[in-house]
KOLKOLMAR-255773 format. One record per residue (C-alpha): residue number from 1; y, x, z. Coordinates in steps of 0.1 Angstrom, whole numbers, plus 2048, in hexadecimal, padded with zeros to 3 digits. Layout:
residues N
<site num="NUM" py="Y" px="X" pz="Z"/>
...
END
This chain:
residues 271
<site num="1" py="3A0" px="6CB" pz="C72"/>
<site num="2" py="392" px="6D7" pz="C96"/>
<site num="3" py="390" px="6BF" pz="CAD"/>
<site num="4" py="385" px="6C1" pz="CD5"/>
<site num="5" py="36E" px="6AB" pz="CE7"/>
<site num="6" py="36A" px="6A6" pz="D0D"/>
<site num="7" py="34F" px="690" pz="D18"/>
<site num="8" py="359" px="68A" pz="D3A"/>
<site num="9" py="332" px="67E" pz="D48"/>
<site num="10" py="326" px="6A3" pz="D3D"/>
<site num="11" py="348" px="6B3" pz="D53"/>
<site num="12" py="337" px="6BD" pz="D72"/>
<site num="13" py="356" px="6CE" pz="D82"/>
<site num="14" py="349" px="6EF" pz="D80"/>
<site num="15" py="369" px="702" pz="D73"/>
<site num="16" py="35A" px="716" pz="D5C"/>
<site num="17" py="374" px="70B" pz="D3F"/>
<site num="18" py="38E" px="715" pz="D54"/>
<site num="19" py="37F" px="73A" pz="D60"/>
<site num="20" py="370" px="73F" pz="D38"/>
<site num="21" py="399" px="739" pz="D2D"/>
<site num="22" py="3A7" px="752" pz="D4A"/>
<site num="23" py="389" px="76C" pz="D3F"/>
<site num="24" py="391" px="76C" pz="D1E"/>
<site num="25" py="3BA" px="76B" pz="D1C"/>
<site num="26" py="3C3" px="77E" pz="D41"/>
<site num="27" py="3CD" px="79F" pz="D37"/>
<site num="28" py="3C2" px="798" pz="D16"/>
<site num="29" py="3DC" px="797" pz="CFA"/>
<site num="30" py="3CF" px="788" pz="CD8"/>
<site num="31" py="3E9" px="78D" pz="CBE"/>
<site num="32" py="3F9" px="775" pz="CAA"/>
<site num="33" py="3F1" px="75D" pz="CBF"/>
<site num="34" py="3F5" px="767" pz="CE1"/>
<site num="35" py="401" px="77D" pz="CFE"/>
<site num="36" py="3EB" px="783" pz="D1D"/>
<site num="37" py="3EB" px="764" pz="D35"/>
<site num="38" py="3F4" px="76C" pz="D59"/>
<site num="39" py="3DB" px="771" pz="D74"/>
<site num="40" py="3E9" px="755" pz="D89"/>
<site num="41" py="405" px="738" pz="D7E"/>
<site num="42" py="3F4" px="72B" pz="D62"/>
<site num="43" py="3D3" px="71B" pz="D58"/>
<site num="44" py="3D2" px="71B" pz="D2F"/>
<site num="45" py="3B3" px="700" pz="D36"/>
<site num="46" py="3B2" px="6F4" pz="D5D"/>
<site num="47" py="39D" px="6DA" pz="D6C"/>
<site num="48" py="3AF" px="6BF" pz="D7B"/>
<site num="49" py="39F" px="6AE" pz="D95"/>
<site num="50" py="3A6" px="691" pz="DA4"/>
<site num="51" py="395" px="677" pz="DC1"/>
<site num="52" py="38E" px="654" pz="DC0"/>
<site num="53" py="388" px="63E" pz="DD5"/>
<site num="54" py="388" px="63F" pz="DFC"/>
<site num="55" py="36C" px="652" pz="E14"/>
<site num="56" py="353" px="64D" pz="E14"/>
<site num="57" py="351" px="641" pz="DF3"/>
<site num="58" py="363" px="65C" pz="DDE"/>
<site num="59" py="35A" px="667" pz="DBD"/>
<site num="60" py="36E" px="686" pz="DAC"/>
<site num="61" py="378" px="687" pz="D87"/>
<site num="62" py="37A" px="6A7" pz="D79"/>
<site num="63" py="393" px="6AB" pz="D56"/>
<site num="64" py="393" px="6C7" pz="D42"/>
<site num="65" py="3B5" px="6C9" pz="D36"/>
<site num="66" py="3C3" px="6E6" pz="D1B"/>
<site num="67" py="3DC" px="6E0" pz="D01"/>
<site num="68" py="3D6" px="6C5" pz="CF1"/>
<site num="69" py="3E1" px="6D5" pz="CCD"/>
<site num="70" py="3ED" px="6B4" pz="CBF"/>
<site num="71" py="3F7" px="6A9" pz="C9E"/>
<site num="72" py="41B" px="6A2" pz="CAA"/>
<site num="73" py="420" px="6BC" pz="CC4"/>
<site num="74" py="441" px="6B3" pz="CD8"/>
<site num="75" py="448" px="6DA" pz="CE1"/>
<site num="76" py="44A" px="6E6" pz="CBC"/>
<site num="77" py="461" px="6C3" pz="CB7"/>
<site num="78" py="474" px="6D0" pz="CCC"/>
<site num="79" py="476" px="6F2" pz="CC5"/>
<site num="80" py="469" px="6F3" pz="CA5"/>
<site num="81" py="46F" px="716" pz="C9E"/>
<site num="82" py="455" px="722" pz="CBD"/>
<site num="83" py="437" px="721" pz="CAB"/>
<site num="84" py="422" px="70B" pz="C8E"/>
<site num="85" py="402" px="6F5" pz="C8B"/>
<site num="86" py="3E5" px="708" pz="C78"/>
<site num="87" py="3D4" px="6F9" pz="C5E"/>
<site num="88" py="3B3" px="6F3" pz="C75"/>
<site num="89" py="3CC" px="6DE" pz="C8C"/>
<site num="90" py="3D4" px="6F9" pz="CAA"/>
<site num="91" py="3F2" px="6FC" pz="CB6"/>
<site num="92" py="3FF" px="71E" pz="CBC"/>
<site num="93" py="41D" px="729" pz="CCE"/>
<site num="94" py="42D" px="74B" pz="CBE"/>
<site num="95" py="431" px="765" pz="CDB"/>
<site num="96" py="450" px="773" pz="CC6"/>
<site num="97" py="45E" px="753" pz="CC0"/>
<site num="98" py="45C" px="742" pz="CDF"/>
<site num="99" py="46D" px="75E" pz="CF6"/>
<site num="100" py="488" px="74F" pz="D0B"/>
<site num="101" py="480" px="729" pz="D00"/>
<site num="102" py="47B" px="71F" pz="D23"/>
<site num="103" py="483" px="6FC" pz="D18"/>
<site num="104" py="463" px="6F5" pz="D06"/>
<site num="105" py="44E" px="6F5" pz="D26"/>
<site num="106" py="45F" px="6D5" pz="D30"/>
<site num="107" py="45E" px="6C3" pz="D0D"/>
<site num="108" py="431" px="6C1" pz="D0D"/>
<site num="109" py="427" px="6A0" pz="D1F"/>
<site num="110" py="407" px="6B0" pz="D29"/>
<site num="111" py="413" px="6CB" pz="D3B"/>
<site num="112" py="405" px="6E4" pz="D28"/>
<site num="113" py="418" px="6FD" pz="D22"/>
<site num="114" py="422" px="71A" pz="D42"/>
<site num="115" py="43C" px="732" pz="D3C"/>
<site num="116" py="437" px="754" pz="D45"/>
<site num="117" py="454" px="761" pz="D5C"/>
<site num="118" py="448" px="786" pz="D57"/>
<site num="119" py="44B" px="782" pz="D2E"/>
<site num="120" py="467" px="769" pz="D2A"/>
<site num="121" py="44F" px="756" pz="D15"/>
<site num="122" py="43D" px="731" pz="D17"/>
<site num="123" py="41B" px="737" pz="D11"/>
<site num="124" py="3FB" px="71C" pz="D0D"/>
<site num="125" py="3D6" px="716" pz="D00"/>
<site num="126" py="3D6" px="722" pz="CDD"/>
<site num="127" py="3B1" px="716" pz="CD7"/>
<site num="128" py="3A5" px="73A" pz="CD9"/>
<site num="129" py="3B0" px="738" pz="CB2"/>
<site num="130" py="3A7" px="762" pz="CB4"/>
<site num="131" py="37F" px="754" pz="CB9"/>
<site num="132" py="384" px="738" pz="CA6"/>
<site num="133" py="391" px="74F" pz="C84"/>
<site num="134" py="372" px="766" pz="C8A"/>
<site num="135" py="35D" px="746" pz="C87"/>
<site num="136" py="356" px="741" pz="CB0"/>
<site num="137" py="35A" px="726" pz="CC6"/>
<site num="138" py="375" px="723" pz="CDF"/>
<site num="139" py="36D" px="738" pz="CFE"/>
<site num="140" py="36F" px="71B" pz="D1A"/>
<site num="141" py="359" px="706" pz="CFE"/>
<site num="142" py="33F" px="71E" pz="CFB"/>
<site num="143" py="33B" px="727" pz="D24"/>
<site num="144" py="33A" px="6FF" pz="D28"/>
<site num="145" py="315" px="6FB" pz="D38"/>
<site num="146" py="30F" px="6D4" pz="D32"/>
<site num="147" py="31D" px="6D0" pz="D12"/>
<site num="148" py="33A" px="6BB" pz="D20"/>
<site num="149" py="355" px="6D2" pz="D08"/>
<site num="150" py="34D" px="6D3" pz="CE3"/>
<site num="151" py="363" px="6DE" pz="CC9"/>
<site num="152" py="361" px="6DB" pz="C9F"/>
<site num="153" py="36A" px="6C6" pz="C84"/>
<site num="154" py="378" px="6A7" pz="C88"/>
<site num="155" py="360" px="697" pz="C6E"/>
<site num="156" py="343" px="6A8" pz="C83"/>
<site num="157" py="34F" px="695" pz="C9F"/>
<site num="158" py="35A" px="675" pz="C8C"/>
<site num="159" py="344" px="65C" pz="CA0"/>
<site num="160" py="34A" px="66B" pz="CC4"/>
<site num="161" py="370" px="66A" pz="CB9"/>
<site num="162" py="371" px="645" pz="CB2"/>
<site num="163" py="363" px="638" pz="CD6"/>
<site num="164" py="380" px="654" pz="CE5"/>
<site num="165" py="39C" px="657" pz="CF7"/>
<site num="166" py="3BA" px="66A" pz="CF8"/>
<site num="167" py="3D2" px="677" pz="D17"/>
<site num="168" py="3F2" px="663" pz="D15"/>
<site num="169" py="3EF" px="652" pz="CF3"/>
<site num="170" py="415" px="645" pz="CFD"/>
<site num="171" py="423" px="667" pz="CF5"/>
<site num="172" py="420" px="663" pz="CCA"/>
<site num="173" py="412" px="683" pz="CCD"/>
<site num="174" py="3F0" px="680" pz="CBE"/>
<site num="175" py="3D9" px="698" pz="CD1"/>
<site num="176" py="3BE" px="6A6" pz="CC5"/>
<site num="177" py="3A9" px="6AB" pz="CE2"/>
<site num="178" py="38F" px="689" pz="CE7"/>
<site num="179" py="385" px="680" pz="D0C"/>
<site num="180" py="364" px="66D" pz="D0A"/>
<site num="181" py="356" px="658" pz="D26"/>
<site num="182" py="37C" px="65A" pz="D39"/>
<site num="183" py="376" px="64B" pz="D5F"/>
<site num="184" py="380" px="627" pz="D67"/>
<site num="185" py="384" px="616" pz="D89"/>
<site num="186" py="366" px="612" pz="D9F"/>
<site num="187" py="361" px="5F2" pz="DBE"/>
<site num="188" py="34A" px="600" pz="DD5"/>
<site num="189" py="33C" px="5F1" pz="DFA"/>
<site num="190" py="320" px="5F2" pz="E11"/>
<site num="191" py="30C" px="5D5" pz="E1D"/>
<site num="192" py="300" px="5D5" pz="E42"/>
<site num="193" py="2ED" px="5BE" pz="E5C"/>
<site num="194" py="306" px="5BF" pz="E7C"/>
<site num="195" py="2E8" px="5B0" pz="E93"/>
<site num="196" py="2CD" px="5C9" pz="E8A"/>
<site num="197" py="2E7" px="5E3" pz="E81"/>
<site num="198" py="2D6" px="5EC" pz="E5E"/>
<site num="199" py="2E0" px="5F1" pz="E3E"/>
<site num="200" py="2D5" px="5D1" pz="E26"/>
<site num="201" py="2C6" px="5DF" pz="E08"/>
<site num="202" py="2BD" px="5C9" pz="DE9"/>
<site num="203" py="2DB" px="5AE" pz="DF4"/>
<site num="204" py="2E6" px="5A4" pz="DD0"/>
<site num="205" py="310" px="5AC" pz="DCD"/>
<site num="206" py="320" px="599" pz="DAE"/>
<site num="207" py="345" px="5A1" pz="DA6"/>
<site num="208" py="35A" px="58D" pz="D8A"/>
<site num="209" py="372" px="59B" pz="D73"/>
<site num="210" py="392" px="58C" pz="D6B"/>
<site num="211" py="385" px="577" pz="D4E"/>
<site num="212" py="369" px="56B" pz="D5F"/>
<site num="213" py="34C" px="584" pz="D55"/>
<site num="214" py="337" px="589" pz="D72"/>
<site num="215" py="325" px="5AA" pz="D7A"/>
<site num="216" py="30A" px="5AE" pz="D92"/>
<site num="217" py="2F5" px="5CC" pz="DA4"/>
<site num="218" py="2E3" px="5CE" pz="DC5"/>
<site num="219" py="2EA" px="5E5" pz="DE3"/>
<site num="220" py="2D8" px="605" pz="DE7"/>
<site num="221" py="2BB" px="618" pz="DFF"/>
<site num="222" py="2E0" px="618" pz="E10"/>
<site num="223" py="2EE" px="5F9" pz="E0E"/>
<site num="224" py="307" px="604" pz="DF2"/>
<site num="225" py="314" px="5F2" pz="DD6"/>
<site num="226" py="329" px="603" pz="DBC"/>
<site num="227" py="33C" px="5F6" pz="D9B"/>
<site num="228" py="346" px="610" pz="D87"/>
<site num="229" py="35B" px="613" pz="D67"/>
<site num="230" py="375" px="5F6" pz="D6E"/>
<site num="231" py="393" px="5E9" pz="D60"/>
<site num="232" py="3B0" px="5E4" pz="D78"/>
<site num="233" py="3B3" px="5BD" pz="D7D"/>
<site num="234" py="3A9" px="5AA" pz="D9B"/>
<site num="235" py="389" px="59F" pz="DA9"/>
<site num="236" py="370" px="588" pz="DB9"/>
<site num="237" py="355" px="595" pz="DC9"/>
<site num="238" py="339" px="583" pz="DD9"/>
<site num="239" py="31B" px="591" pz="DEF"/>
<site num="240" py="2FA" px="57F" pz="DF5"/>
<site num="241" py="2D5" px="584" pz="E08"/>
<site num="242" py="2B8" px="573" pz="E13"/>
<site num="243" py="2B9" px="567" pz="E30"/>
<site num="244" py="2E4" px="56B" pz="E38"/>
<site num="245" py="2FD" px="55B" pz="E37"/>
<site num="246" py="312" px="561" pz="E11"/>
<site num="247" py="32F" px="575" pz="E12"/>
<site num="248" py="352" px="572" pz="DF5"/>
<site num="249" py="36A" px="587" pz="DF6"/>
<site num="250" py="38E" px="57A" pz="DDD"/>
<site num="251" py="3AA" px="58C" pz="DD1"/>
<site num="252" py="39C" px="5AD" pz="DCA"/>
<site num="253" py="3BD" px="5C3" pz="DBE"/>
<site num="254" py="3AC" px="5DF" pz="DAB"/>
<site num="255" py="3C6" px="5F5" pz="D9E"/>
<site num="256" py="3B4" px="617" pz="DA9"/>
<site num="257" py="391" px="61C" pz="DB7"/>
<site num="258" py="385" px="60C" pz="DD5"/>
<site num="259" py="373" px="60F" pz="DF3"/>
<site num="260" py="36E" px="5ED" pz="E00"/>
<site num="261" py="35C" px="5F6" pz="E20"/>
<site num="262" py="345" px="5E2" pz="E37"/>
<site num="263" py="337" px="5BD" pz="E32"/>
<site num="264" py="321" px="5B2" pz="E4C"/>
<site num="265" py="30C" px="597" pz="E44"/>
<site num="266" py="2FE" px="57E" pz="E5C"/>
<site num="267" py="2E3" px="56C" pz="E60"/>
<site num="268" py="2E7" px="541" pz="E61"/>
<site num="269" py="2EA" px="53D" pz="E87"/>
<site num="270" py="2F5" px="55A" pz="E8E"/>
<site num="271" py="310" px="563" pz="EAA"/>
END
């Protein structure tokens, strides 16, 4: 069965996934599967895009987010007449057979699925299943520059699979599109010298996990430190240089990215 992959370091927020799905299904109709999508009101694949963290240390994460054709798909539970799961694993909404079921918009966790006001139908991602029966990849998959969408079959994909995630594993739905390298929290910081009003580059920054593991990095040409891919948990974070003064910081609360800010460090002596 057909599986999708997103490797989320290779996503560079370009939007092409989104602009290949609107080229090839606006004004486009590809029967069975299929009406033409709207120009505007509905993304088939969108980007979603979303900040972390607080300025000036911001990162955006970019998500490529179609239907996620899953194994147990809540919208043909419940209306199970709408449409059917192919052999390769898509899942394909029946423009005949979904007129007027308004209803199933609401019942897909993901959000997936738009309904078209103009048709009277619910509409969503179909996997480009016309490409895929004449042996072609998935438009948004085959514009994808960096190689950060990749479809196939699920045994071709077996190992990239087994260190993935799935969107709202909660839902019992089984999806069958992978997200690899998925964001976590980051701690980041900048180390200065209040008296000479410089950065401090080189000052060693350690920061324990809840557990007791202990990471450590060293600021940066700009007196940055950052920690990336963190759990939620709290922290204890700890700043030293030669020739100043140490400096702790308890009782870090990380339950989304942060931006910790400033911490001067003096010299012994010191006003």
């Amino acid at each position: 069965m057909k599986v999708f992959i997103v490797d989320m370091e290779r996503c560079n927020g370009c939007y092409g996934c989104q602009i290949a799905c609107k080229d090839e299904h606006v004004g486009n109709a590809w029967p069975p599967y299929a009406l033409p999508q709207p120009n505007t009101g509905q993304f088939w694949m969108r980007v979603k895009e979303k900040d972390h963290g607080q300025v000036p240390k911001v990162t955006v994460e970019y998500t490529p987010w179609p239907c996620m054709h899953c194994d147990k798909p809540a919208c043909l539970e419940a209306v199970p007449e709408a449409g059917y799961k192919r052999e390769d694993g898509l899942v394909i909404l029946d423009p005949e057979k979904v007129k007027g079921r308004k209803e199933i918009v609401e019942a897909c966790p993901y959000q997936a699925i738009f309904w078209n006001e103009e048709l009277a139908i619910a509409q969503k991602c179909t996997g480009c299943a016309h490409l895929v029966d004449a042996g072609k990849l998935p438009h948004c998959v085959d514009l994808c520059a960096t190689g950060g969408l990749r479809f196939g079959e699920e045994e071709e994909f077996a190992q990239e699979i087994a260190r993935a995630e799935t969107m709202l594993p909660a839902s019992g739905c089984r999806p069958r599109v992978y997200y690899l390298n998925l964001p976590k929290l980051f701690l980041a910081g900048e180390v200065w010298d209040p008296q000479a009003n410089e950065i401090i580059e080189g000052a060693t920054v350690s920061l324990t996990f809840p557990g007791g593991e202990t990471l450590t990095t060293e600021t940066d040409d700009f007196g940055d430190f950052w920690f990336r891919k963190l759990e939620a948990g709290m922290y204890f974070l700890s700043i030293e240089a030669e020739g100043y003064a140490p400096v702790e910081k308890t009782g870090i609360r990380l339950n989304e990215s942060l931006n910790l800010g400033d911490f001067p460090l003096k010299k012994p002596g010191a006003l």
